[in-house]
C-alpha positions in Angstrom: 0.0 0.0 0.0 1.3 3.4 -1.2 2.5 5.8 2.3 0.3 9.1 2.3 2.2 12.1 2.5 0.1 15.3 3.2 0.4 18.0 0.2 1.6 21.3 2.0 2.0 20.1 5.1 4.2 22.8 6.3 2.3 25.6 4.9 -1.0 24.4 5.8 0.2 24.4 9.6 2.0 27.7 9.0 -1.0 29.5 8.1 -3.1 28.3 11.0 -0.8 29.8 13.8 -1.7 26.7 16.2 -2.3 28.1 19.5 -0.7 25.6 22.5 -4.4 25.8 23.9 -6.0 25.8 20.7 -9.8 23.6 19.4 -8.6 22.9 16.0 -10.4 20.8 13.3 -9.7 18.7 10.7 -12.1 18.2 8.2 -10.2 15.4 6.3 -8.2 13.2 9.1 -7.0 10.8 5.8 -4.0 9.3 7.6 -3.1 11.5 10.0 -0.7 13.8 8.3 -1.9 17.1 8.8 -3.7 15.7 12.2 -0.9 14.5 13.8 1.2 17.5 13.2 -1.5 19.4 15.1 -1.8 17.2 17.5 1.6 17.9 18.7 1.8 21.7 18.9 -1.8 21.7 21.1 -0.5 19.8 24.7 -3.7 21.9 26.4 -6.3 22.2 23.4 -8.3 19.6 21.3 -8.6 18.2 18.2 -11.5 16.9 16.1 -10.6 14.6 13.2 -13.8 14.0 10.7 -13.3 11.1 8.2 -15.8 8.6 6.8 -13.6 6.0 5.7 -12.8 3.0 8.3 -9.6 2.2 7.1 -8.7 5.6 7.9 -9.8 5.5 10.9 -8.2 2.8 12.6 -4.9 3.3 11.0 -5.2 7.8 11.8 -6.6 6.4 16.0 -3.6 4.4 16.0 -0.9 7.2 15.2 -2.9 9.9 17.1 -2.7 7.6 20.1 0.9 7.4 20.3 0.8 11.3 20.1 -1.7 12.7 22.6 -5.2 11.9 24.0 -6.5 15.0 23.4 -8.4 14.6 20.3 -11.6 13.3 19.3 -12.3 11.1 15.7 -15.8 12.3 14.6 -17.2 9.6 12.1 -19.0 11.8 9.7 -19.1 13.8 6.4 -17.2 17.4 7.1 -20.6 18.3 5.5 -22.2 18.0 9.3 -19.3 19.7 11.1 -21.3 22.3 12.7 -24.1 19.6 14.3 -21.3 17.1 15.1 -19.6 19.7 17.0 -22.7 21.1 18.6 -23.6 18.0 19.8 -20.1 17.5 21.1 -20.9 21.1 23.3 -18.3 22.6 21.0 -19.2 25.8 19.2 -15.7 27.9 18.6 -12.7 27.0 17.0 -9.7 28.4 16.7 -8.5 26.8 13.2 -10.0 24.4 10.6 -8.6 22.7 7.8 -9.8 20.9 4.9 -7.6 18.6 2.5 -9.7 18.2 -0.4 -7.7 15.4 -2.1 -8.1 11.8 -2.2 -5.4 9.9 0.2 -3.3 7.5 -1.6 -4.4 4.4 0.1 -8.0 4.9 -1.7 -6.2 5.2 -5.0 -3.4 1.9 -3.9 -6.7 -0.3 -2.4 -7.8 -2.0 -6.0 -10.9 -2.7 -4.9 -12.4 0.5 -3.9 -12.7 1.5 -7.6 -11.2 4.8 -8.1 -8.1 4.2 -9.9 -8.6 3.5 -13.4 -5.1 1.6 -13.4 -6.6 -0.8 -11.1 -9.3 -4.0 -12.3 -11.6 -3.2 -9.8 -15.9 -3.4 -9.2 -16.9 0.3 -10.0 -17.3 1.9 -6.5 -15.3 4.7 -5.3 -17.5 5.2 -2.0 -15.4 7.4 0.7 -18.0 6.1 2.9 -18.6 2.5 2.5 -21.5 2.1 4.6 -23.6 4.0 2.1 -25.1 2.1 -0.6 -24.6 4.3 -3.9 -21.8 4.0 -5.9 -20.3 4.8 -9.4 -21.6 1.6 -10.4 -24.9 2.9 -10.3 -24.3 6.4 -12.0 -22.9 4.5 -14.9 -25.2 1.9 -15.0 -28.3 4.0 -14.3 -27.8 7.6 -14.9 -29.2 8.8 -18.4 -27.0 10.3 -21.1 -28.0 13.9 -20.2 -27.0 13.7 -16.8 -23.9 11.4 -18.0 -23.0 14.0 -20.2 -23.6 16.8 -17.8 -21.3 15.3 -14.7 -18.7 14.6 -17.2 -18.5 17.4 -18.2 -18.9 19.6 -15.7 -17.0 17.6 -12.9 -14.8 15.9 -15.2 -14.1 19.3 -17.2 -13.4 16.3 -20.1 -14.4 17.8 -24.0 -15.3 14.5 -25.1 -18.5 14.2 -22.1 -20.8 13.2 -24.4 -19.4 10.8 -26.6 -17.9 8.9 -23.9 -21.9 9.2 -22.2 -23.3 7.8 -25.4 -21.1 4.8 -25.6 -21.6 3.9 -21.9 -25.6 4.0 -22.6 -25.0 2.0 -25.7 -22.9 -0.6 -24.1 -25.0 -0.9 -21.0 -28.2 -1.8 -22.9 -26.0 -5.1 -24.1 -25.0 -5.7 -20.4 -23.7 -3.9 -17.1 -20.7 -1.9 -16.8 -19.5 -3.7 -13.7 -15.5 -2.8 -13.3 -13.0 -0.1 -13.8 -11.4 -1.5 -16.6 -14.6 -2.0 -18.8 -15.1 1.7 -18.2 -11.6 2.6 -19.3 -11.7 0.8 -22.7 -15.2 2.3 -23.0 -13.9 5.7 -22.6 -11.2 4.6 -24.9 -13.1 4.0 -27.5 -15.6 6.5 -27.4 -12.4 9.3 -27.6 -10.8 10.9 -30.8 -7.3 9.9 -31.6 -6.3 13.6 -30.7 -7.4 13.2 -27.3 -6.1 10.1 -26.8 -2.5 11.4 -27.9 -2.6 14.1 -25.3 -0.4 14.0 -21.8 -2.4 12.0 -19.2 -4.5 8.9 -18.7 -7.6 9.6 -20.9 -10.3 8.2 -18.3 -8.3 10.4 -15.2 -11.0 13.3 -16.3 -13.9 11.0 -16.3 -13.0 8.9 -12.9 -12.6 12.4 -11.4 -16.2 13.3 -12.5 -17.8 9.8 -11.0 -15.7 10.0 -7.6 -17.0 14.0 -7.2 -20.9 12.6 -7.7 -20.5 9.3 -6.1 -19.6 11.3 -2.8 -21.7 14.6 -3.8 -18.4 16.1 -2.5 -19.0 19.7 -4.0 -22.3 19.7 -2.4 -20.0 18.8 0.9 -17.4 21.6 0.2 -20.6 24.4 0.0 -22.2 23.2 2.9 -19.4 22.9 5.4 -17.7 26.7 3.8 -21.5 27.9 4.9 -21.3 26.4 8.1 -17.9 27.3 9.5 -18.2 30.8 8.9 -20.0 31.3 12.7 -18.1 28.3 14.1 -14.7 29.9 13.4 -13.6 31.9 17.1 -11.9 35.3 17.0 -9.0 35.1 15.5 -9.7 31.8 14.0 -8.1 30.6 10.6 -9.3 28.5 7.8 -7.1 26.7 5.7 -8.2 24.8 2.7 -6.5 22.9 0.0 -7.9 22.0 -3.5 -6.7 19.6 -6.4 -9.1 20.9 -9.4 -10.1 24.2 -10.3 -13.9 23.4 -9.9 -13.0 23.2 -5.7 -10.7 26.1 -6.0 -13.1 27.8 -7.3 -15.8 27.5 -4.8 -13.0 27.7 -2.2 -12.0 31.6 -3.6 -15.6 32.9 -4.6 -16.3 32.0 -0.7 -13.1 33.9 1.1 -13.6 36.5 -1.7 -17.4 37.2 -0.4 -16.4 36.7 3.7 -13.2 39.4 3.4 -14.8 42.0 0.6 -17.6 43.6 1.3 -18.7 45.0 -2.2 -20.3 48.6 -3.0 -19.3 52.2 -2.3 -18.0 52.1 1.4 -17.3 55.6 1.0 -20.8 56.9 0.4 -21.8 60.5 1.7 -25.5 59.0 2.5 -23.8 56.4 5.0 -22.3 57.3 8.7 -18.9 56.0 9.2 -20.3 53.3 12.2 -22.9 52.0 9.5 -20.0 50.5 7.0 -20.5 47.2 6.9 -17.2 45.6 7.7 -15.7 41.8 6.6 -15.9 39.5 8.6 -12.5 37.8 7.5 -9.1 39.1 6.5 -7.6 37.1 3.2 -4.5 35.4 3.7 -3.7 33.9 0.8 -4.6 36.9 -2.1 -3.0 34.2 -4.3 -3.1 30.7 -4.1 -0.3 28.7 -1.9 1.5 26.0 -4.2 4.1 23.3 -3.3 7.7 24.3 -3.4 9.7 23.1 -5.7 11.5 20.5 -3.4 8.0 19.2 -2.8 7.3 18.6 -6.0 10.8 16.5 -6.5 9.1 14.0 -3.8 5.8 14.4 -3.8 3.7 14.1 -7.3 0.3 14.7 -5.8 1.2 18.0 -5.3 1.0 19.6 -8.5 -1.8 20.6 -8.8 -2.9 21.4 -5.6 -3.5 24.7 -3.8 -3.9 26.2 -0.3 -5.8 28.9 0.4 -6.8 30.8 4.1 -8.3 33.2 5.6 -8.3 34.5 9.3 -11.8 35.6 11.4 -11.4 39.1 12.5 -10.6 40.2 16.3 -13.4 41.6 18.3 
């Protein structure tokens, strides 16, 4: 199984200026990588670690263990940070972070489905108590809505020919594995797509992972929530992989540390401007060094962005 190594590590923790007494959340645990390392610089604080996956889980409670027992491993979507916390009695935190990638033991483990290297039953669940899969978006969804997450998840110019051959081939029999989905995608491409840099069904496996988990819909839900949870002070610290998360991630700092309009209006007294709530950290995007990119692929495309709740 491939070792995880968290993207930005150093930056990420950077940016959230971890108080010794800190509540700090991480909305990702994975394997304990960005976790652990806040784990270590909060002796009188807490930690909550949210993460669906089991395997994660057991292997993150194992390392955290050996580190402090002072955190707290929520079993839940970051989508329900606010109630999990609430029902915890917590309802300020100092910093929260999100690693929006996928770990590298999902991609290594064959059978969860979402590398399309690996033979593998179409799955790609984070969380494998739910029932719905890929297996049933490509074996059930209809070519419109094919077409649509393809494209617009996948960002892949060849969405609907790749959604018409999968309802063509599915009317003969199921598309149960990874592989029959890859030479399916194969097919359905022009050569000049298939000659360009990359796997051709990376695009496509991106779009099916982001709707098997609805994990945009997450992203908007927790970036709504956090904005009362987040203490004085507080910082956020997210990182994306694809533009389509950055992008949601920067329209939302953008509207919580700008407030738009004339602030300099005659017709409004200087205790009546509204004020931001937030301060923006990161007026560009954080990217990996270039050392971390000698040892670390998955960090090429990823970004780091923050922003910091105003004092009172």
């Amino acid at each position: 199984m491939g070792k995880h190594i968290s993207v930005l590590l150093q930056e990420t923790i950077d940016l959230l200026d971890i108080k010794a007494d800190g509540i700090y959340v991480d909305c990702t645990l994975g394997r304990a990588g960005t976790s652990g390392e806040i784990l270590k610089r909060i002796p009188n604080g807490h930690l909550y670690s949210f993460d669906v996956d089991d395997e994660a889980i057991r292997e993150s409670s194992e390392k955290l263990s050996k580190i402090g027992s002072n955190y707290t491993i929520i079993r839940s979507n970051f989508r329900h940070l606010r109630k999990e916390l609430e029902n915890l009695g917590v309802t300020k935190v100092d910093g929260l972070t999100i690693d929006l990638g996928v770990s590298s033991p999902q991609f290594d483990e064959g059978d969860r489905g979402f590398s399309y290297k690996e033979e593998a039953r179409l799955d790609m669940r984070m969380d494998t108590s739910r029932a719905f899969s890929a297996h049933d978006i490509v074996n059930t969804y209809s070519l419109n809505d094919l077409a649509r997450i393809f494209r617009e998840y996948g960002e892949d110019q060849d969405a609907y020919q790749v959604a018409k051959l999968i309802v063509k081939e599915r009317a003969v029999a199921p598309i149960d594995t990874t592989t029959q989905l890859v030479d399916i995608i194969k097919r359905a491409k022009p050569k000049k797509s298939l000659l360009k840099k990359g796997h051709p069904a990376k695009q496509i496996f991106q779009a099916l992972r982001i709707e098997t988990n609805d994990e945009l819909g997450a992203l908007k839900e927790a970036l709504d929530t956090m904005v009362d949870l987040i203490a004085p002070n507080g910082v956020v610290a997210i990182i994306s992989f694809h533009s389509l998360e950055d992008r949601i991630v920067k329209k939302k700092f953008v509207s919580l540390s700008k407030i738009e309009g004339d602030r300099h209006s005659l017709a409004v007294r200087p205790e009546d401007v509204e004020v931001a709530p937030f301060i923006n950290l990161t007026s560009k995007p954080i990217e990996a060094s270039d050392e971390e990119l000698e040892f670390n692929h998955r960090s090429h495309c990823a970004k780091l962005r923050g922003i910091r709740k105003k004092g009172e």
